[in-house]
MDAnalysis code that builds the backbone (N, CA, C; Angstrom):
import MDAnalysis as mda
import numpy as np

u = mda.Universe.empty(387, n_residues=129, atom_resindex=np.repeat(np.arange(129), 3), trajectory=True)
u.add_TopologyAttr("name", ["N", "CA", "C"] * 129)
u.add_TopologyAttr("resid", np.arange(1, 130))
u.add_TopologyAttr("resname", ["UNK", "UNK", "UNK", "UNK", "UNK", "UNK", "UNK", "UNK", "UNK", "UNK", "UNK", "UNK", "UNK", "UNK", "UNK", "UNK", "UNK", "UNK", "UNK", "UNK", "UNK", "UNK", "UNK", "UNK", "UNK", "UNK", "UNK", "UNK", "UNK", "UNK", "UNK", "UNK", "UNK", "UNK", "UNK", "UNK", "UNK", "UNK", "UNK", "UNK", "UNK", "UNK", "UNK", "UNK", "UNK", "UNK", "UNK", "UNK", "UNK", "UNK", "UNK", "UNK", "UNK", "UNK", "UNK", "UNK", "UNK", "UNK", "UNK", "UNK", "UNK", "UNK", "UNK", "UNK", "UNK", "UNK", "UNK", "UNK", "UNK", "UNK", "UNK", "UNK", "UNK", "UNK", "UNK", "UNK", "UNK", "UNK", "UNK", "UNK", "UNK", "UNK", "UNK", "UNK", "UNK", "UNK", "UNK", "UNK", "UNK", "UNK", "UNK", "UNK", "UNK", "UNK", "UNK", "UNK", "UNK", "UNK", "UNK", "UNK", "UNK", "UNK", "UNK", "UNK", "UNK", "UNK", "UNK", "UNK", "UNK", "UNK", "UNK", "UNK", "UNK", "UNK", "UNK", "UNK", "UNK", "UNK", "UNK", "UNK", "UNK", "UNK", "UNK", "UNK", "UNK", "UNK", "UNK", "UNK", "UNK"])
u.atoms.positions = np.array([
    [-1.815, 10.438, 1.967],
    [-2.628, 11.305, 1.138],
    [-1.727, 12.003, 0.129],
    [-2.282, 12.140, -1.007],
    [-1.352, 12.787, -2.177],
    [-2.010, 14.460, -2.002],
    [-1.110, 14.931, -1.778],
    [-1.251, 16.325, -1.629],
    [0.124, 17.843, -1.907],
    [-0.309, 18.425, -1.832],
    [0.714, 20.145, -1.937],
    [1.156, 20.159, -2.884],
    [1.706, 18.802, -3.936],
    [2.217, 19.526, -5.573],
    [1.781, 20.325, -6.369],
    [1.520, 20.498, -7.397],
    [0.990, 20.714, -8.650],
    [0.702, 19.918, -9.432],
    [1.414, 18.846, -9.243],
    [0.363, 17.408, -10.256],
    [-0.845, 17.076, -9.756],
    [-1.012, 17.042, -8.230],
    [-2.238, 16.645, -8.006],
    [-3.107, 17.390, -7.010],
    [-4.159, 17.225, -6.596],
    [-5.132, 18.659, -5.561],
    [-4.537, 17.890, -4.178],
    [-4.445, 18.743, -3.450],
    [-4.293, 18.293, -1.972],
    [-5.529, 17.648, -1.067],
    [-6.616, 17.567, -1.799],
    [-8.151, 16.868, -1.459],
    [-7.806, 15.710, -1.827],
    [-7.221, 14.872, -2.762],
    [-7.262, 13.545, -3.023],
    [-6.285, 12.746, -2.382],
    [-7.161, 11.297, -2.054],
    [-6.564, 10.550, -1.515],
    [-6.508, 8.972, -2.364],
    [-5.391, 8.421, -1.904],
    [-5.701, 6.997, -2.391],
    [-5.805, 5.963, -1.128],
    [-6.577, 5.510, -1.254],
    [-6.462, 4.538, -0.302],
    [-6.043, 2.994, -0.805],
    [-5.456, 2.171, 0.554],
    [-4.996, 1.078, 0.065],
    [-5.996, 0.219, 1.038],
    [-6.112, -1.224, 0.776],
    [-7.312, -1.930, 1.458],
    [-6.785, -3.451, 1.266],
    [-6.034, -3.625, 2.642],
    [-5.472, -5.037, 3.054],
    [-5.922, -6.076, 1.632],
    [-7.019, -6.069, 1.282],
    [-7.218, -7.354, 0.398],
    [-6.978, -7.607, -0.720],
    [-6.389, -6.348, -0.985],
    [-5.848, -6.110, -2.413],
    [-6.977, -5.365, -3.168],
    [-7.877, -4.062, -2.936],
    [-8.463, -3.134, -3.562],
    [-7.520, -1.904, -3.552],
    [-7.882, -1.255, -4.134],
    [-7.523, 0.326, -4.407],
    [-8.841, 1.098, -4.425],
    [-8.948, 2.602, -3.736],
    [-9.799, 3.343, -3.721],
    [-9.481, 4.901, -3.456],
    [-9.911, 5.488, -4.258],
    [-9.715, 6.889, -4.579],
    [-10.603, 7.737, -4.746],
    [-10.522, 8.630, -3.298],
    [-11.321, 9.018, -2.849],
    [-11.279, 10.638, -2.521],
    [-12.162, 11.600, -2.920],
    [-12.046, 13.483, -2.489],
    [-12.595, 13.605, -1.131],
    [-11.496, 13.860, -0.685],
    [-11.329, 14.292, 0.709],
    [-12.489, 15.133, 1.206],
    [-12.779, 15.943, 0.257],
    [-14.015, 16.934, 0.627],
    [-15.366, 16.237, 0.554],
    [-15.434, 15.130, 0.140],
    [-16.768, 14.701, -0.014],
    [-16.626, 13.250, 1.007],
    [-17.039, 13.093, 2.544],
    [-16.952, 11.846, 3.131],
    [-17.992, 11.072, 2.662],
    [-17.223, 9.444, 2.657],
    [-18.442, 8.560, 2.027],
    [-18.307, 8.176, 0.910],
    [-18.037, 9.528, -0.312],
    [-17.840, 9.452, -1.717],
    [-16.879, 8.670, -2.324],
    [-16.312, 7.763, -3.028],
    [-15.392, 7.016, -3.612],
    [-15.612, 7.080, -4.948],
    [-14.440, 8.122, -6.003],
    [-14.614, 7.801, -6.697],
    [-14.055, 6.751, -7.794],
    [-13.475, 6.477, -7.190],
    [-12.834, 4.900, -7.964],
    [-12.695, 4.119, -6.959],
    [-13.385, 2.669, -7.198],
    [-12.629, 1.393, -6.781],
    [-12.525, 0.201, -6.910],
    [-11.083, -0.676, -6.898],
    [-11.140, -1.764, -7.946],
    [-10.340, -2.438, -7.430],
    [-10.061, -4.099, -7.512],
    [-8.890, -5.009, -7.305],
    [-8.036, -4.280, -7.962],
    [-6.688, -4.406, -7.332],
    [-5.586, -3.554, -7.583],
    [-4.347, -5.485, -7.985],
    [-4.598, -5.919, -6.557],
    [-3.772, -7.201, -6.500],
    [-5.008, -8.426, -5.980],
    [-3.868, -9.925, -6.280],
    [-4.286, -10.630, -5.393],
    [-3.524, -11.282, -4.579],
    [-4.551, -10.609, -2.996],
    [-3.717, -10.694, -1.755],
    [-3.631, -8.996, -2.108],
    [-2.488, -8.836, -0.918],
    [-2.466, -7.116, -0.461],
    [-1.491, -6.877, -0.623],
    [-1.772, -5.471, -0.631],
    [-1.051, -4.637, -1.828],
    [0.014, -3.803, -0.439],
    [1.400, -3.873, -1.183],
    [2.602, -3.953, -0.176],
    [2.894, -2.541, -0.441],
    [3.008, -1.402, -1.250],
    [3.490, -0.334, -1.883],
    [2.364, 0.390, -2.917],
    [2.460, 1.869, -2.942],
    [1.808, 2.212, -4.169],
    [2.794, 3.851, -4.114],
    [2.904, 4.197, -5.147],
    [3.813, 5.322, -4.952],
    [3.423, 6.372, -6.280],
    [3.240, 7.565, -6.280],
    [2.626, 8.317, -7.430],
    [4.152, 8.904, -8.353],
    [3.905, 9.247, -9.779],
    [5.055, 9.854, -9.962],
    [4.970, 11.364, -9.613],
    [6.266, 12.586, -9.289],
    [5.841, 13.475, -8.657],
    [6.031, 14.359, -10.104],
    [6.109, 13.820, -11.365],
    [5.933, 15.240, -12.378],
    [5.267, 14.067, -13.538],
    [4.959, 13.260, -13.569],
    [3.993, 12.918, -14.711],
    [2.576, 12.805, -14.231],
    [2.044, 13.564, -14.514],
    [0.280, 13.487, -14.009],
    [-0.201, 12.182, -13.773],
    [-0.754, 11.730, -12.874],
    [-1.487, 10.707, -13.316],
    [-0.987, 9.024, -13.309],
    [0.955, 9.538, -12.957],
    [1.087, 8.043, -12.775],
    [1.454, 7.328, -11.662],
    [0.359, 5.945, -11.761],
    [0.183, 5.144, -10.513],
    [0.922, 4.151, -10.186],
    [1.994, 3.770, -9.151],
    [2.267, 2.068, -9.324],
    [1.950, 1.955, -8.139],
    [1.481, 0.744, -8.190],
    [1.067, -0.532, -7.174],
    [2.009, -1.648, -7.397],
    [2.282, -2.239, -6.101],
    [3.492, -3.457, -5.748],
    [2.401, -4.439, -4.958],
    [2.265, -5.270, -4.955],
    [1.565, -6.422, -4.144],
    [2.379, -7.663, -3.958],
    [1.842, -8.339, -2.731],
    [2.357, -9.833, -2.376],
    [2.094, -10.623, -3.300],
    [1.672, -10.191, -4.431],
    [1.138, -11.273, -5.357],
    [2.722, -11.138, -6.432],
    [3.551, -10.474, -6.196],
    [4.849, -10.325, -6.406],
    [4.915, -9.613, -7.746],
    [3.758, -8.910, -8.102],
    [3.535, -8.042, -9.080],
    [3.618, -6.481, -9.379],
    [3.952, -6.022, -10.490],
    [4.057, -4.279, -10.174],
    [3.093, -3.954, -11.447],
    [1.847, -3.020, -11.126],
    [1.083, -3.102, -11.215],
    [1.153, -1.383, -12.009],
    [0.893, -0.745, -13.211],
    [1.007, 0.737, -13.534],
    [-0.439, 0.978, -14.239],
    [-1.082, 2.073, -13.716],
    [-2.259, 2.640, -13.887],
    [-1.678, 4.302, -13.921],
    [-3.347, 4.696, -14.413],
    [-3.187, 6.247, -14.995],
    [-4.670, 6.432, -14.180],
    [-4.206, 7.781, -13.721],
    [-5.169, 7.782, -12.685],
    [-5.986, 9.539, -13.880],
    [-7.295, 9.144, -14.098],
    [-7.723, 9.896, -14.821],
    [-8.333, 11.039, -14.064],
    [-8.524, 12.008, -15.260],
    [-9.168, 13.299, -14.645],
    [-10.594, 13.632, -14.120],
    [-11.415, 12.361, -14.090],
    [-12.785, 12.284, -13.690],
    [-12.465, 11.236, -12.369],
    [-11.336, 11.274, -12.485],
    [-10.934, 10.254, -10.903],
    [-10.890, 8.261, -11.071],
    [-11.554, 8.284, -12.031],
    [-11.173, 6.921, -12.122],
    [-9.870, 6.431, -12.578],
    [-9.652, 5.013, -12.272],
    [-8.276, 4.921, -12.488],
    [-8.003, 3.386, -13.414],
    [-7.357, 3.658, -14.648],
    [-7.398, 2.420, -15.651],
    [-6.051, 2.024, -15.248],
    [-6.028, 0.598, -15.222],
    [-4.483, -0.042, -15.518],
    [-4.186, 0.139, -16.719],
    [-2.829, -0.032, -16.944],
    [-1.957, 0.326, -18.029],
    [-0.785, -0.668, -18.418],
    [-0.719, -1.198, -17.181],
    [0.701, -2.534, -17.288],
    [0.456, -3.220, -15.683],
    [1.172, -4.925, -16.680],
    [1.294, -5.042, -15.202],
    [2.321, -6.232, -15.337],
    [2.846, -6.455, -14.781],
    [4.476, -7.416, -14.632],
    [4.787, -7.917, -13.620],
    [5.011, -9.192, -13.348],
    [5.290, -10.099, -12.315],
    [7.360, -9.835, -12.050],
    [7.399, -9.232, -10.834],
    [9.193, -8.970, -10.664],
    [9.728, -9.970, -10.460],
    [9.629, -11.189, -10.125],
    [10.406, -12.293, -9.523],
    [11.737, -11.615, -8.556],
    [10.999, -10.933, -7.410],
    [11.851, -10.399, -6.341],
    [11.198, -11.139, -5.122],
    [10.313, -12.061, -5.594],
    [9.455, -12.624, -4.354],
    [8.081, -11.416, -3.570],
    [7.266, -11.415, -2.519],
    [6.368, -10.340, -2.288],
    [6.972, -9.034, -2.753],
    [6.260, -8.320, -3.040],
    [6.950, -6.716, -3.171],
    [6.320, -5.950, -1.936],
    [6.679, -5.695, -1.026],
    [6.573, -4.508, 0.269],
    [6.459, -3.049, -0.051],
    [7.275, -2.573, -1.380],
    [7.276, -1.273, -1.393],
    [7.724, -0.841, -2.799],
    [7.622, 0.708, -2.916],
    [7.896, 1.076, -4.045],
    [7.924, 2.755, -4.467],
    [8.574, 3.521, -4.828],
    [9.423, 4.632, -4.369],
    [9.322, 5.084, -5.762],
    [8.581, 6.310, -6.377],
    [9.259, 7.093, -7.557],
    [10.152, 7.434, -7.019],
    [11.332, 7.811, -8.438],
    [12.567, 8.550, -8.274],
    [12.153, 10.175, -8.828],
    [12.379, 10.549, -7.915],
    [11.501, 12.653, -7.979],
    [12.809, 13.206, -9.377],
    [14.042, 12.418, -9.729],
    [14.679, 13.296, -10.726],
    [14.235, 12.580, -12.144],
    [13.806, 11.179, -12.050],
    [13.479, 10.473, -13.602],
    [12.278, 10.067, -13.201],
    [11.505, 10.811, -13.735],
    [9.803, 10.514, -13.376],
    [9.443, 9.275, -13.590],
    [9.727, 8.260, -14.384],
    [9.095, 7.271, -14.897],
    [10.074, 6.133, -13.777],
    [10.649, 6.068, -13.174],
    [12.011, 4.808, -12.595],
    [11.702, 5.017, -11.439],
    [11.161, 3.607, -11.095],
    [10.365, 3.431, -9.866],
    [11.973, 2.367, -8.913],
    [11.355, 2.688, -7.950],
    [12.474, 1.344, -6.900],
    [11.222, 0.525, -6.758],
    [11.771, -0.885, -6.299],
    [10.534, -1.878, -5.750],
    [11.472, -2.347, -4.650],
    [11.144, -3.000, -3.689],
    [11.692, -4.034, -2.561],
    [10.715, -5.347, -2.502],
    [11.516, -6.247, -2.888],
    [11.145, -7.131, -2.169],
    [11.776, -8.610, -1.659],
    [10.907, -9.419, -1.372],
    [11.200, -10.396, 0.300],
    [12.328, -11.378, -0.364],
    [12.573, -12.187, -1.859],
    [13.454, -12.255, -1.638],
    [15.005, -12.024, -1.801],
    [15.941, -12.500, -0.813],
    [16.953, -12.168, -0.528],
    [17.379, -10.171, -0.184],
    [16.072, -10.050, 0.312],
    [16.251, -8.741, 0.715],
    [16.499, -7.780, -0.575],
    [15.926, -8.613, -1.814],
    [16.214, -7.543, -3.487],
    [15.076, -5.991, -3.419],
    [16.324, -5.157, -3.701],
    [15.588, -4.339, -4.387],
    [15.751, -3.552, -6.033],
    [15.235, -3.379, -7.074],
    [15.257, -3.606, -7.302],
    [14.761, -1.960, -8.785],
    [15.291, -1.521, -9.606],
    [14.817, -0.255, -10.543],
    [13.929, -0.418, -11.858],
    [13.054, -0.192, -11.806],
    [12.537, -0.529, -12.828],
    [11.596, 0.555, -13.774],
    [11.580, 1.256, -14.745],
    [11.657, 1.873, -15.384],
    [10.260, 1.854, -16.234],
    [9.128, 1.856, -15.920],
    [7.710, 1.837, -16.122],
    [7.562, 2.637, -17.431],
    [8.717, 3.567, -18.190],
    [8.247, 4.794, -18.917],
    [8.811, 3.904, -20.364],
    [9.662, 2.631, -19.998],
    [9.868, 1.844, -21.368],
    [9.140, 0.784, -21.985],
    [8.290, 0.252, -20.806],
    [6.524, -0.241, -21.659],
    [5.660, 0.409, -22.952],
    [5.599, -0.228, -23.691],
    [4.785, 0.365, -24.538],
    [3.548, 0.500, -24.421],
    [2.414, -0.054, -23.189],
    [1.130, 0.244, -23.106],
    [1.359, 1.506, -21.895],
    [2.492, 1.664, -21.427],
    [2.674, 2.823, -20.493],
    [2.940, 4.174, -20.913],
    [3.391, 4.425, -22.315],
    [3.608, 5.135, -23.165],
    [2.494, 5.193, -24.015],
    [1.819, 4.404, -24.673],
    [0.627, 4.930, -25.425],
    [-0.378, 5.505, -24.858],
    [-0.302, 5.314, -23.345],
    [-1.222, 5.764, -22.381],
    [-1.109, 6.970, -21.912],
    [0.359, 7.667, -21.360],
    [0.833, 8.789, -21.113],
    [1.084, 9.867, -22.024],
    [1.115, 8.831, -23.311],
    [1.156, 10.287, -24.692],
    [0.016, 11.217, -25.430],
])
């Protein structure tokens, strides 16, 4: 659950869903979903928020893809980028809390992991500005 910062309410959650959906959902309202959408195809290995840019999402999937969305203020959530790592599945994926935008990824092969920097896309930037 994304909660206690100041970027985001401690009511919201994201959920992840083996088949490769995403769903985002207020804690205070059971039942309610307000966003949800194929995220990957196949399931989604990582999703990690940034902890000082509002709003930003990555998703990692077995589909060996890293996946960046902006998670909006009415709760829905648009993609913004999306890029195939050639690290083999991706398992996981880690903002870095001192460079908001420079994500880690892991994945399957040869045990790579791997930095990648989401804030030098240009549809990730026209989106965040």
């Amino acid at each position: 659950m994304v909660g206690s910062s100041t970027v985001f309410p401690p009511f919201i959650a994201l959920d992840l869903i083996y088949i490769g959906s995403l769903r985002h959902v207020d804690m205070r309202k059971p039942g309610e979903i307000l966003w949800e959408g194929r995220a990957h195809d196949g399931s989604i290995g990582g999703l990690t928020l940034s902890a000082t840019v509002r709003g930003l999402l990555v998703t990692v999937g077995h589909d060996q893809m890293l996946c960046v969305w902006k998670v909006q203020e009415d709760g829905s959530i648009v993609k913004v980028h999306s890029e195939i790592q050639h690290v083999g599945s991706l398992h996981a994926a880690q903002f870095n809390p001192d460079v908001a935008t420079v994500c880690c990824i892991g994945g399957s092969s040869n045990d790579l992991v791997k930095l990648v920097d989401v804030g030098k896309k240009e549809s990730v930037l026209k989106a965040f500005s």
